[in-house]
N, C-alpha and C positions, 0 to 999 in steps of 0.2 A: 517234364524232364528238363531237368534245365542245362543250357549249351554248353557246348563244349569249351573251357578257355586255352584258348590257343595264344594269349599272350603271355602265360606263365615262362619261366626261362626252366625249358625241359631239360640241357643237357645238367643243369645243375642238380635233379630230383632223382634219388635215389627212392623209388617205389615200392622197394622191398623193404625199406625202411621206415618209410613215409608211407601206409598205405590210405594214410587220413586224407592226403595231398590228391587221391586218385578219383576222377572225376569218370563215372560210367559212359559217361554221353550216350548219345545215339548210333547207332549201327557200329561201323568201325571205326568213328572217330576217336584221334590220337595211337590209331595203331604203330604210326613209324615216329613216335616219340616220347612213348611211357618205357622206359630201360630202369631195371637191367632185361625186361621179358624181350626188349623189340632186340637187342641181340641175341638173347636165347629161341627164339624163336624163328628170326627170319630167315638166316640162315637155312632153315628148314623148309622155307615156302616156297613151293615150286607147283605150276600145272599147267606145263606144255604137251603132257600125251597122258593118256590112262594110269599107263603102269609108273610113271614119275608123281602122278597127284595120286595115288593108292599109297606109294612110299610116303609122300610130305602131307598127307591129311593123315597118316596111321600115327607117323612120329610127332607130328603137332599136338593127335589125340591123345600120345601117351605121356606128352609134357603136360596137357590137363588132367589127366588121372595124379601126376605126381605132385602137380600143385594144390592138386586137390587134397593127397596125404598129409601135403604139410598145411592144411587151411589156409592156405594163400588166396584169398579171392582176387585180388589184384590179376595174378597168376592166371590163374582159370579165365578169367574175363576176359584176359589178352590173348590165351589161344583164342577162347571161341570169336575173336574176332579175326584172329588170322585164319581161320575155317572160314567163316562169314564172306572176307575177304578174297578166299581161294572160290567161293559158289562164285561169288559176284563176277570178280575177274573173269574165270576161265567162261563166263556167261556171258560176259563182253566179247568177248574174240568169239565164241560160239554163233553168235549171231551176228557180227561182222569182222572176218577176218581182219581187217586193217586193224580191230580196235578201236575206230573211231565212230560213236554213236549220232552224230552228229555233220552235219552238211559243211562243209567249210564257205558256204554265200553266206556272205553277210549283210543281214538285216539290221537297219539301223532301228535304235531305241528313242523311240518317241518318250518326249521329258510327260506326256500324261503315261506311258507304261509306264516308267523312272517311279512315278508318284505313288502307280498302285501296288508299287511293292508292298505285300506284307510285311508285317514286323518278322525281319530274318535274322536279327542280333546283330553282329561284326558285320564291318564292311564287306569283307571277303564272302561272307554269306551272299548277301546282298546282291553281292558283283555276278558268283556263283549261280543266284536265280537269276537275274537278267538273262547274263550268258545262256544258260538253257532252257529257259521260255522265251528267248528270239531266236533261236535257230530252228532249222529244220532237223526231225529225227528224221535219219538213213533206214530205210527197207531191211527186213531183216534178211540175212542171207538164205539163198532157199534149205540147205543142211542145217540150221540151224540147231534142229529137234536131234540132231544125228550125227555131229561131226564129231572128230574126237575133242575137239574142246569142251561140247556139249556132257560126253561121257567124262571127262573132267571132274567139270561143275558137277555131275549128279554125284562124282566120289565125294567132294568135299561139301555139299550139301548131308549127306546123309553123317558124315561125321560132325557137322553144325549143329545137325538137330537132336545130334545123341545130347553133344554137349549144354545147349541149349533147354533140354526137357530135362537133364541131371537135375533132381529133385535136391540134393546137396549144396548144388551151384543156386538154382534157385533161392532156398534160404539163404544164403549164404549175400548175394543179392539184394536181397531185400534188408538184412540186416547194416549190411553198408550203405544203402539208402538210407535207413532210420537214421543211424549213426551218423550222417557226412554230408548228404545230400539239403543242399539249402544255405550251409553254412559261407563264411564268406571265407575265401584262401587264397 
């Protein structure tokens, strides 16, 4: 799969227009800068209790059902990553309240760890694995399995994996791979 470009000039692409320009990435990447979806969309994204992420994962799901009418895979792609998003998220705070996964002691980086970085693409990658293969990961909270952040996350997981196994979205996927994936933009 190949990375995401984050050096493209986002506010300029119009992706309803341009859906050749639309790069799948990995997981959520580009979620808060493929518009017009990340304004039709975020708006919608909320999961601080049960009954708020049951609203913004139903309404997100029914923006993938409608992009789905219009063949938009761009569309589709982008809820399911604002779904993605909301499991991820509300999974973060689930397991630690602050939201911070991470120890704030700082461990310096040895110039041999520097070195064995994998090939991560951009700097910002890069920088991104240092920063989280030198710190400490925090304990997970003991509610973790049970708090309502947790009940959150398992609403908008299961509207992820609806969208996710949409046999629709699927082809539809793979067909913008053939078509786009590889090319230079």
């Amino acid at each position: 799969m190949a990375l995401f470009n984050y050096t493209r000039n986002y506010k300029e692409i119009n992706f309803r227009k341009n859906p050749e320009l639309y790069q799948i990435g990995k997981g959520e990447q580009g979620v808060l800068m493929v518009e017009p979806y990340k304004s039709e969309i975020l708006p919608h994204w909320r999961f601080r209790t049960p009954e708020i992420a049951e609203k913004s994962s139903e309404k997100i799901y029914q923006l993938f059902c409608n992009y789905k009418k219009e063949e938009d895979f761009v569309g589709m792609d982008m809820a399911r990553k604002y779904l993605q998003m909301g499991y991820t998220r509300a999974r973060r705070y689930a397991n630690h309240k602050s939201g911070k996964k991470y120890s704030q002691e700082n461990k310096s980086v040895s110039s041999k760890k520097v070195g064995s970085v994998p090939n991560c693409g951009s700097e910002r990658n890069k920088k991104h694995y240092i920063k989280t293969k030198t710190k400490k990961i925090l304990p997970q909270d003991d509610d973790a399995l049970t708090n309502e952040k947790a009940v959150a996350a398992s609403i908008f997981y299961s509207h992820y994996m609806q969208v996710r196994e949409d046999e629709i979205y699927k082809n539809m996927k793979q067909e913008h791979k053939r078509l786009y994936e590889g090319r230079d933009s």
